[in-house]
C-alpha positions in Angstrom: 36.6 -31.2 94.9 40.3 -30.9 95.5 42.1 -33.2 97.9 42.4 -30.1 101.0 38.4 -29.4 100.6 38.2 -33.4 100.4 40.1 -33.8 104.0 38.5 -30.9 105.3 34.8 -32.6 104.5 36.5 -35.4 105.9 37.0 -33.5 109.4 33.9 -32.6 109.5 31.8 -35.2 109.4 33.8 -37.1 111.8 33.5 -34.3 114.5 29.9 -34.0 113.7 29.7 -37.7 114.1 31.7 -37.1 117.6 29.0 -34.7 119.0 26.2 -36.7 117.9 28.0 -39.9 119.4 28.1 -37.6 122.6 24.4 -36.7 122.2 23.2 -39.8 122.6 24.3 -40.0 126.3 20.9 -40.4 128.2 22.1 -42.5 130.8 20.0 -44.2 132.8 22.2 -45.3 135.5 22.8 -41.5 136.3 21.3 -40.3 139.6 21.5 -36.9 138.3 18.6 -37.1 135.4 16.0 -34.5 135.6 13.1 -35.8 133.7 10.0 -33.4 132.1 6.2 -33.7 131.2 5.6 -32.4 128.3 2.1 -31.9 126.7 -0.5 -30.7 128.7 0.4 -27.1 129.1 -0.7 -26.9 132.5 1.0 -22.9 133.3 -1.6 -21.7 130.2 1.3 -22.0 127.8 3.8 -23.8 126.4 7.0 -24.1 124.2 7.1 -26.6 121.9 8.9 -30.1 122.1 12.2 -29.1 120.8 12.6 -25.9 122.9 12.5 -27.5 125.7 15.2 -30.4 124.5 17.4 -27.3 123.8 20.8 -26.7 126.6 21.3 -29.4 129.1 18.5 -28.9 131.5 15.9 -31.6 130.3 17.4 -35.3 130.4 14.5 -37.2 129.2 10.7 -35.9 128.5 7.3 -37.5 128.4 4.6 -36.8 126.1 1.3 -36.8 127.9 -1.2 -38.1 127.2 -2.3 -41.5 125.6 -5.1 -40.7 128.0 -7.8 -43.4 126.0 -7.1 -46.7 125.1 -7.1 -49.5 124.1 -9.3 -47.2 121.7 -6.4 -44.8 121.2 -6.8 -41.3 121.6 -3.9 -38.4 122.4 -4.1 -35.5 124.0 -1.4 -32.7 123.5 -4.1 -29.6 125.3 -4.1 -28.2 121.4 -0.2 -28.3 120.7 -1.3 -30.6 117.8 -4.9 -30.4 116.3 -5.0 -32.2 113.3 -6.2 -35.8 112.4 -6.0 -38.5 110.0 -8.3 -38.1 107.3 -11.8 -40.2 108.5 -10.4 -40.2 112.2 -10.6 -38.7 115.6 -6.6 -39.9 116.2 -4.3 -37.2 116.0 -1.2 -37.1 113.1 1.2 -35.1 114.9 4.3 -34.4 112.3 5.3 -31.5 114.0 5.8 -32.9 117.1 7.5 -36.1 114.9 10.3 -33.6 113.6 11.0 -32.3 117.7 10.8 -35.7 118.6 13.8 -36.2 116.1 15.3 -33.2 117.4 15.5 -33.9 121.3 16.8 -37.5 120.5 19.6 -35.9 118.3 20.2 -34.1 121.7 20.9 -37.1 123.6 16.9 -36.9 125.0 15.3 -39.6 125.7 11.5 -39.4 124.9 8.6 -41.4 126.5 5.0 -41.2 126.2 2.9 -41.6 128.9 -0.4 -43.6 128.9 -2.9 -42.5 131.4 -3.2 -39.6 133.5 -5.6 -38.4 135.9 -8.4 -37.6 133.4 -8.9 -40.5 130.7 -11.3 -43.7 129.4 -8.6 -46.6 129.8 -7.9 -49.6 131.3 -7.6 -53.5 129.9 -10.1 -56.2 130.3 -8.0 -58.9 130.6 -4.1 -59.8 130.2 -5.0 -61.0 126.7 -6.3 -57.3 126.0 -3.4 -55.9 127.7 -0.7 -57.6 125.8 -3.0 -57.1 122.0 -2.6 -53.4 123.2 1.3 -54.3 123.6 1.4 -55.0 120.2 -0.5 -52.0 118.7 1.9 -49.4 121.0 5.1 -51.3 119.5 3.5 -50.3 115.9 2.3 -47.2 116.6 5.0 -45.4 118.3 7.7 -47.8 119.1 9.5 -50.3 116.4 7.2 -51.1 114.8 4.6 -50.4 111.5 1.0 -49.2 111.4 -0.8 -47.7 108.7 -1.4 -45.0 111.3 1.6 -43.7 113.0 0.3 -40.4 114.9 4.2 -39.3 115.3 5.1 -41.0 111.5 8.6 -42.3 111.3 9.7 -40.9 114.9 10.5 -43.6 117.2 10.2 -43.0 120.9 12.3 -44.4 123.3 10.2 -45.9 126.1 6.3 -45.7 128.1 5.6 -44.5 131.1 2.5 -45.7 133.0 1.0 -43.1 135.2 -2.4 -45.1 135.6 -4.5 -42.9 138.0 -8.0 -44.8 137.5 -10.0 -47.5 135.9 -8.8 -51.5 136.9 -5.6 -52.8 137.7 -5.8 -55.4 135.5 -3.7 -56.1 132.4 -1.1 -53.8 133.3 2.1 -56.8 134.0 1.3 -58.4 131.0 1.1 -55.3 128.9 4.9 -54.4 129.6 6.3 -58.0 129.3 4.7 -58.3 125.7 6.1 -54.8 125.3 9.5 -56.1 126.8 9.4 -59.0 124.6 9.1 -56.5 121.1 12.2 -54.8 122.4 14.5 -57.5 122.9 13.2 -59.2 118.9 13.9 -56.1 117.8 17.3 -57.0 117.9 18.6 -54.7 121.1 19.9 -51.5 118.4 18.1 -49.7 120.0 17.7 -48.8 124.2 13.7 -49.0 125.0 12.2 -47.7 128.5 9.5 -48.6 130.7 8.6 -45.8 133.3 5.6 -45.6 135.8 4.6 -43.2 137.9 3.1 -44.2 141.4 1.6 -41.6 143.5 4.5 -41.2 146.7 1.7 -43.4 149.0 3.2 -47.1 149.2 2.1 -49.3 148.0 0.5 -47.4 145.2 -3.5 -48.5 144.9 -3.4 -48.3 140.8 0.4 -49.7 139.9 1.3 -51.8 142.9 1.0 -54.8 142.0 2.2 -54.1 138.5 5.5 -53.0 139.9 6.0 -55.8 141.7 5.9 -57.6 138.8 7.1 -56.2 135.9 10.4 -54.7 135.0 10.5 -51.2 135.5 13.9 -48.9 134.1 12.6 -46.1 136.0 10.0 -45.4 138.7 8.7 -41.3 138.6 7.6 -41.6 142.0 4.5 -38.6 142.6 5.8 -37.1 146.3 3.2 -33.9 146.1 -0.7 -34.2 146.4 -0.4 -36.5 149.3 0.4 -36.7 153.0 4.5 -37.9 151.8 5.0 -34.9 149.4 8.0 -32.9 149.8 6.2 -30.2 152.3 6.2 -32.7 154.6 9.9 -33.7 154.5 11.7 -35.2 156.3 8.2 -36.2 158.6 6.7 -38.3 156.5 8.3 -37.9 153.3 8.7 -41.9 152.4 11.6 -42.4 149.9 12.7 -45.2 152.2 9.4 -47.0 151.6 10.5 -46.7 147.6 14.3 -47.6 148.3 13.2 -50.5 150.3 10.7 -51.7 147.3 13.3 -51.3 144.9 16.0 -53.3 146.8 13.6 -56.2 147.4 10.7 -56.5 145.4 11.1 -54.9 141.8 12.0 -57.4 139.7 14.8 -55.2 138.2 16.9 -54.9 141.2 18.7 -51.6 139.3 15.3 -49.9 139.2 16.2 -46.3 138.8 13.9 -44.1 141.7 13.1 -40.4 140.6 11.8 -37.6 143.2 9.1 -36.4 141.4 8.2 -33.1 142.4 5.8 -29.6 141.1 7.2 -27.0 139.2 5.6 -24.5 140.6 3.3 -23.9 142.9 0.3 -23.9 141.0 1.3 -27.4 139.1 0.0 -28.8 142.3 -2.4 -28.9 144.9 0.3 -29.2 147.4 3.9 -30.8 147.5 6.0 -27.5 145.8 9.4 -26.9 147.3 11.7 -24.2 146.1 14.3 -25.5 144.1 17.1 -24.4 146.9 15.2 -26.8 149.2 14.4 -30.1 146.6 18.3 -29.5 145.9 18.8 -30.8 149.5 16.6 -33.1 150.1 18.2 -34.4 146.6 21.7 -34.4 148.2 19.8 -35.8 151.7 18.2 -39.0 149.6 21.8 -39.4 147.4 24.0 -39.7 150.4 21.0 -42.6 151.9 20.2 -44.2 149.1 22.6 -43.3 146.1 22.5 -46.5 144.4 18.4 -46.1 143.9 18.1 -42.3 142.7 17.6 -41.4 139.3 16.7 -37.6 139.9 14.6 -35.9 139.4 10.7 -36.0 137.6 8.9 -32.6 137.4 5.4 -31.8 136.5 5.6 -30.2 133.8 7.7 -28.1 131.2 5.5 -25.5 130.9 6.0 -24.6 134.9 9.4 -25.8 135.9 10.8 -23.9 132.9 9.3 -20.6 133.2 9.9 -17.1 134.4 11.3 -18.6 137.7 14.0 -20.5 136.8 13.1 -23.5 138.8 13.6 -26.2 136.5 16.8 -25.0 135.4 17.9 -24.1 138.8 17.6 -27.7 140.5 18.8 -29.4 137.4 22.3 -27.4 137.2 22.4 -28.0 141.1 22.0 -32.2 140.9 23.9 -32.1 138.2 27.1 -30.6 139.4 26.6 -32.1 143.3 27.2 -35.7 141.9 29.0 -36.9 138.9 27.3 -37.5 135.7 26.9 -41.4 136.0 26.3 -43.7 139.2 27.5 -46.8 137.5 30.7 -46.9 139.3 28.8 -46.5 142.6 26.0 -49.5 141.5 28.7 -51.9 140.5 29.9 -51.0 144.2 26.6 -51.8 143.9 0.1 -33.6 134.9 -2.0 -32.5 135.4 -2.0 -34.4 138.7 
């Protein structure tokens, strides 16, 4: 290789180091994040993982479901069918490689344990942290014989606990907490929950009180404080107020979660015209709370319509890309 092709390699790999630097920007601190279920198909169809982690619509996605546990079982409505030999747990590597391939687009990706349908729930704490322990190894940081995404590590969980007890849940994210800071802090690790909009939620109440939370996907459709009903008795207040004085992470990151369609919800759908401002309504209250937006799911916000693309470009270019400056001022359902 000759010194000119040499330099020229050179080049290159530093600006493709550049853009991957770049790609790595989920920030959570933004209040312009539009966050994605992913998984559950719930328009009749859906694109796979890394479609939807192409172009800058998606911020972060969730996988859903770990709808069983602590006897594991994952649901992906077919996207991925096959199993470990001898097992009913589902080996995914297809959904491994997007995983890669969203990350690599500056995506962060969660999965989400629970859902409306599911057999789950923890006896005790001591169950609830043992489960810690088997999430870290089987889709975190750590090792298992039986890794249903392989060598793919996700960045976060999100609780959206719809049924069974209450119990456990706390202790399960501190021992999940405490794996991410031994693992040595190289890489960013996210807890997520999502509470229906009625506060204080019946299933994670208590848990949000007090555990730490990065970000809160807060459910305002199927209820009496969905969008419809904004600004009546739409309640973000109720959520800023909780965050400002009783989360123990006092930077708790709020997210308007909101359909994707009309039929991704029994009620609670607002065109995107109309969530874009309530968005810019809730940011000009309670900017140093909002994260965004949540939408269930990919398979409707992304269609035919538009929708998901249309309020995404809109929050994003009403507020600048990160709110740290400001904070240092300060499913199917």
């Amino acid at each position: 290789m000759t010194n000119l092709n040499i330099k020229a390699f050179i080049a290159s790999w530093l600006i493709f180091l550049v853009i991957s630097a770049l790609a790595s920007a989920f920030d959570v601190s933004s209040s312009s994040n539009f966050v994605a279920y992913w998984g559950q198909s719930s328009a009749g169809s859906q694109q796979s993982l890394a479609e939807y982690c192409s172009g800058s619509t998606i911020d972060a996605i969730v996988i859903a479901f770990l709808y069983q546990f602590p006897d594991t079982k994952l649901d992906l409505s077919g996207t991925c069918k096959s199993t470990f030999p001898g097992s009913s747990l589902l080996h995914c590597p297809d959904v491994a490689k997007d995983i890669k391939y969203c990350q690599s687009q500056g995506k962060a990706v969660l999965l989400s344990m629970g859902g409306a349908a599911g057999a789950y729930g923890f006896s005790s704490d001591a169950d609830a942290s043992k489960y810690a322990d088997t999430v870290w190894d089987m889709f975190l940081g750590g090792s298992a014989a039986q890794r249903p995404f392989d060598d793919a590590v996700l960045d976060g969980i999100d609780l959206d606990i719809e049924g069974g007890s209450t119990t456990g849940y706390a202790a399960f994210v501190s021992q999940l907490r405490s794996h991410f800071t031994s693992s040595g802090g190289s890489k960013q690790y996210y807890i997520a929950g999502a509470p229906q909009c009625v506060y204080p939620d019946a299933m994670l109440g208590s848990t949000l009180d007090a555990a730490w939370f990065d970000m809160v996907f807060v459910q305002f459709y199927n209820n009496y404080c969905g969008l419809n009903n904004y600004p009546g008795s739409f309640n973000y207040d109720a959520w800023d107020q909780w965050a400002k004085t009783k989360s123990a992470n006092k930077n708790v990151k709020i997210f308007i979660g909101a359909p994707g369609s009309q039929s991704a919800a029994g009620s609670g759908y607002v065109s995107a015209s109309t969530l874009a401002s309530i968005v810019s309504s809730v940011r000009d209250k309670y900017s140093s709370t909002l994260g965004g937006v949540m939408t269930w799911d990919a398979s409707q916000a992304m269609g035919s319509s538009m929708w998901g693309q249309t309020i995404s470009s809109s929050i994003k270019s009403a507020t600048p890309a990160s709110s740290t400056s400001m904070r240092r001022r300060r499913r199917r359902y």
